[in-house]
N, C-alpha and C positions, 0 to 999 in steps of 0.2 A: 575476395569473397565472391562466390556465383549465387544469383540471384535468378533462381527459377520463375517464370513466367507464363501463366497458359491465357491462350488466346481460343473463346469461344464466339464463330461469327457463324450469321444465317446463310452468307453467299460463301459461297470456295471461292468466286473468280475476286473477291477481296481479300478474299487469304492469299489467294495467288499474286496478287499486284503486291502485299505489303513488303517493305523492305526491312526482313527479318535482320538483326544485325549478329555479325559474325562473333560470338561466344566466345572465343579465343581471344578474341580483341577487348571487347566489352563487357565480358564478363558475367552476361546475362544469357540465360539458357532457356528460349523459346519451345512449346510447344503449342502448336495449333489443330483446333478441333472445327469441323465443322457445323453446328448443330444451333441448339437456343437454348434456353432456360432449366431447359430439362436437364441437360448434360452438365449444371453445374454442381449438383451436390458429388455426382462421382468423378468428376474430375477433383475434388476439391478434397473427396475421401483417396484418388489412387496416385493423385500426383504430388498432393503436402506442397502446393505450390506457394512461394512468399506476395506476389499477386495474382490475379485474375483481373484479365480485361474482357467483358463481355457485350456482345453486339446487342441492342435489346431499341426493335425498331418499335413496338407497342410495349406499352406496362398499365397493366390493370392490377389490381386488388390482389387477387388471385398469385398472379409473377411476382408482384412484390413480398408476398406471405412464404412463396418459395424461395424465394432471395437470403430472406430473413431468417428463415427455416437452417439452408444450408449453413451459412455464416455463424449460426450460434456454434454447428459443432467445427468449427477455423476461427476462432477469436484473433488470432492473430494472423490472420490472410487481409494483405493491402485489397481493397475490390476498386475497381472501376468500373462505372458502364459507359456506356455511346451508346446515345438516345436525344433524338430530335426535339425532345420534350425539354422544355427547361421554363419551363413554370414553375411559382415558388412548391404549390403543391407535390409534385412531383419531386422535387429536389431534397425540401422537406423531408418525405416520406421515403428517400432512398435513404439518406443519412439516418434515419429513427429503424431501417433494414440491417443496418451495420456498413451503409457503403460507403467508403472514404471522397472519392471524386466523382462528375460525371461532368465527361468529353461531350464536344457536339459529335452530332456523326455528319456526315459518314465515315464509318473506319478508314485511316489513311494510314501512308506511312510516316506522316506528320506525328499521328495521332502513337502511333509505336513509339517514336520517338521521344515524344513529351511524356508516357510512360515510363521509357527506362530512364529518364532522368529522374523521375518522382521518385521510380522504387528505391535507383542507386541512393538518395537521399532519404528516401525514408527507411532502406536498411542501415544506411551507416548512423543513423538516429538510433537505430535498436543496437547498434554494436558498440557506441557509446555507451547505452544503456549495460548494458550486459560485463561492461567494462568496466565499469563502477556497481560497486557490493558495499551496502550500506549494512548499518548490523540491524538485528529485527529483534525488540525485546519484547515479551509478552508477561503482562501481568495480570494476575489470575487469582484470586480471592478463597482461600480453603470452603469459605463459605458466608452470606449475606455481611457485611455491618464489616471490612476487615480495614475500611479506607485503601481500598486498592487503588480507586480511581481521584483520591488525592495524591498519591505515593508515584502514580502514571504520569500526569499531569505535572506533579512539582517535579520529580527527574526530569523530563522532557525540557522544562524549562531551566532546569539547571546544567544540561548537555549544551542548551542553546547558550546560557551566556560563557559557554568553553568556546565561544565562536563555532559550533558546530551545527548545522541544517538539519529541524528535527521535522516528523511529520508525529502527528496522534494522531493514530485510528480510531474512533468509540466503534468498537465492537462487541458493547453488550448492545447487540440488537434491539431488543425489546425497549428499556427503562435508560439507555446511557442518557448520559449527563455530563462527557469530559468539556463539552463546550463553556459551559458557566462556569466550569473552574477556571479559565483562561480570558475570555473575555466576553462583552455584553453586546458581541456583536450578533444581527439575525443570523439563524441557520437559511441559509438558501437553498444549497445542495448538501446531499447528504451522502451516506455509504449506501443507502439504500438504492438511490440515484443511479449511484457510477456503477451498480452492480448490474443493474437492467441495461448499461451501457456498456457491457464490459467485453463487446464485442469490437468495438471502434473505441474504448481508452486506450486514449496517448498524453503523451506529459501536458497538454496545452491543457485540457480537457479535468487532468487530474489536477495542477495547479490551480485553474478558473473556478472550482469547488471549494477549495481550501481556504478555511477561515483563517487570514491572514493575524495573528499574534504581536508577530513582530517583525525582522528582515527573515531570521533565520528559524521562528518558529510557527509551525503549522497546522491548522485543525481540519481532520475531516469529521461530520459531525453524524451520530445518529439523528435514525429521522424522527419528526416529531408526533408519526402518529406509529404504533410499534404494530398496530396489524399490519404495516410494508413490510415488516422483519422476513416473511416464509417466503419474498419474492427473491431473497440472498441466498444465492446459491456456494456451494465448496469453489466451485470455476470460478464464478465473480468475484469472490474475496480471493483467492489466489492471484487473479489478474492485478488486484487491486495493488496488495502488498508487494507483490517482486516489481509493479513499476512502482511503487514509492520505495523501494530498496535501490533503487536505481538512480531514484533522485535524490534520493536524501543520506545523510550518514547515517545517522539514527532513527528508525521506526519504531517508535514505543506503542503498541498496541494494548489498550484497555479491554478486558476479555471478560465476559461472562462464565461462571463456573456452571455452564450446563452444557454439560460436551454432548453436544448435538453434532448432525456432522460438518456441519460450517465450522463449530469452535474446534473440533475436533482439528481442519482443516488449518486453521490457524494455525494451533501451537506445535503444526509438523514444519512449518515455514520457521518459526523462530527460529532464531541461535540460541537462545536462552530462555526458560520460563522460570520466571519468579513467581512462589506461592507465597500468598501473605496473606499474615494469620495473626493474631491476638495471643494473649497467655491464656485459656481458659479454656476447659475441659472441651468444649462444642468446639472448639475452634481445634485444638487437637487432634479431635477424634477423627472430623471432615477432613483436613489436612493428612491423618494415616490413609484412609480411604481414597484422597483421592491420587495420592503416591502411587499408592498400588493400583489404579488404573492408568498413572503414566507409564508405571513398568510394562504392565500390558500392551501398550500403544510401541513398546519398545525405545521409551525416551531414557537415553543412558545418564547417570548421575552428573554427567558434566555436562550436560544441558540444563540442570534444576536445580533454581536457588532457593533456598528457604529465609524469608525475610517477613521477621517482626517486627509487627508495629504497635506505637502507641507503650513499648517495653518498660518495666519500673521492675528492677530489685525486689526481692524479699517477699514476693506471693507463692501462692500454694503452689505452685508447677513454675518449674524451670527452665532454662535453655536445654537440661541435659536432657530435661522430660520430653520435651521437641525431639531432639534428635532419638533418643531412643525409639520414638513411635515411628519416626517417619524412614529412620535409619537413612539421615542424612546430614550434613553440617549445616549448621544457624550461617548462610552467607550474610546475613546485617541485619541489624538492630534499629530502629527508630525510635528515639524518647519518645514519651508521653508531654505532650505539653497543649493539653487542651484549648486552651483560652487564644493562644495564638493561628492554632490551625484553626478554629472555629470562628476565627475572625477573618482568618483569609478565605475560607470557602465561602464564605457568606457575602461578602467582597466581590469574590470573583477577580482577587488579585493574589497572584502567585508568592509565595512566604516568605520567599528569598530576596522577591522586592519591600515585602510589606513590613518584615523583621528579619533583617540578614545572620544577625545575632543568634538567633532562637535556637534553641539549642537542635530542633528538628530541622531548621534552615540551613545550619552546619550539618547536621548527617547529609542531607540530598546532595550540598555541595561536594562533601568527599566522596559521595557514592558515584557522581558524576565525574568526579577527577581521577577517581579509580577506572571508569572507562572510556573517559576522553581525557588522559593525562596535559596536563598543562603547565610547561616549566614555571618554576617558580623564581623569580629574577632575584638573585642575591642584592640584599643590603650592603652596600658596599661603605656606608659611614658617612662621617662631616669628611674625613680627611680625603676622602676618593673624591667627594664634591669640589675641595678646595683646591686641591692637586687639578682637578679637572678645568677648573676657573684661573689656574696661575697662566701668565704669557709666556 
């Protein structure tokens, strides 16, 4: 794999001393420019370089805001600079720029060097990544009260105990809550957070966030005050989700039904959106409505599950009544069993630890087995035991 490189330095006679390495060999494809600060948002706009290494002999206020400035439209451009500076201020303040490292200077061919060892490492990290496609499931509420973000939260935890690596996104911006359904641990970092960040996320950065669950299961939490919500952009939640598709098998994201353009941006990233909805005329109605704005968005029937919860026999409206409006098939069912779900939310202990039995305990389990299959070991009897135990 070649790994492009642009090289922005004040002096030509240090561009000329560097010992550019042969691209045929190494695999890294230099370009060098002579110039400063100014030259980097179009290089960064005409070359789509995977780093930038940039000479930067002063940094004021001013250079660092342009820094910052180009870098938001290259999220994913490795930076470097070389700069005499290395005060915590300074260093600080390039990393909160989106800058990955900063080299002492002066530019050398040292310093070339210790570069393309960074970058061959830090591409073969993203080719890792890129390598690994976890699934992305979004769930999405026809409208207020549907238990979406228990129905998020207990899957997630029921993919995990398939031995499988889950993350939860709380993506209802504003009001989430998927934290407390999981555990009572403080939020620290939030989506809010990595979104402002989302120019320098990498896995280190998105794991140190994540409210740890348990080995295999993982929270990223909304923040706790919802005016941060309008600083979430479509780019930052996009950055967010394809590096935790990369880390994780399963991304269950917990989504807000107000398709703004961030949630919008979401449920184009899923492989699958599950609408879930109640038996009850409102809950119907919202669910036709908001069908016909996923057909609009162009989301085809085999992306969209329709899943009922809270489900009991013999009320006014039906499954068929469902599928009629939405002209789609009922993908699952969730009993109704109040008392027990109302004791695990309350809790803050997921249902399948709290009551494995429960008759809703058992649907997440099979809903999870249905998408993280998990052999089931034949009974083989006393006499397999016994036979096993003769000399």
């Amino acid at each position: 794999m070649t790994i492009k490189v642009s090289v922005i330095c004040t002096s030509e006679a240090i561009l000329a001393a560097l010992n550019i390495p042969d691209p045929t060999r190494t695999g890294v494809v230099f370009v060098a420019h002579a110039g400063s600060v100014q030259a980097l948002a179009s290089v960064l706009r005409k070359e789509q370089p995977d780093v930038v290494l940039l000479d930067l002999p002063v940094a004021d206020e001013r250079v660092m805001e342009q820094i910052e400035s180009a870098l938001m439209k290259a999220p994913g451009t490795h930076m470097v600079l070389v700069s005499p500076d290395r005060s915590v201020e300074f260093l600080t303040r390039a990393m909160r720029a989106g800058v990955r490292e900063v080299l002492p200077a002066p530019m050398s061919a040292m310093t070339v060097q210790q570069v393309v060892k960074n970058a061959q490492g830090h591409t073969s990290v993203s080719s890792r990544h890129r390598d690994r496609v976890g699934q992305v499931l979004a769930l999405i509420p026809a409208k207020g009260g549907a238990g979406t973000t228990f129905l998020a939260t207990n899957l997630a935890y029921a993919l995990s105990k398939q031995g499988k690596r889950v993350a939860v996104l709380d993506l209802n911006l504003y009001f989430g809550d998927v934290a407390i359904f999981l555990s009572d641990k403080k939020v620290v970092t939030s989506v809010v957070d990595l979104a402002r960040q989302a120019q320098r996320l990498d896995s280190a950065l998105l794991d140190s966030s994540m409210i740890k669950v348990s080995e295999h299961l993982h929270v990223l939490a909304a923040s706790e005050s919802p005016e941060d919500a309008n600083e979430v952009s479509p780019a930052g939640v996009e950055r967010i989700i394809e590096l935790a598709r990369s880390q994780y098998d399963f991304v269950v994201l917990d989504v807000s039904n107000t398709l703004d353009p961030v949630a919008v941006k979401v449920l184009d990233l899923a492989d699958t959106i599950y609408l879930t909805l109640q038996l009850s005329l409102p809950f119907v109605h919202a669910a036709k409505r908001m069908v016909a704005v996923f057909r609009v968005l162009g989301y085809l029937s085999d992306k969209l599950r329709i899943v009922v919860n809270r489900y009991e026999k013999g009320g006014d409206i039906d499954l068929a009544d469902v599928e009629k409006a939405t002209m789609l098939k009922i993908g699952r069912t969730i009993p109704n069993s109040h008392i027990s779900v109302s004791a695990s939310v309350n809790q803050g202990v997921p249902l399948l630890e709290m009551a494995p039995r429960d008759p809703v305990a058992r649907a997440l389990h099979d809903w999870a087995q249905e998408l993280a299959p998990v052999p089931v070991q034949p009974n083989k009897g006393w006499l397999h035991g016994l036979m096993a135990s003769s000399p």
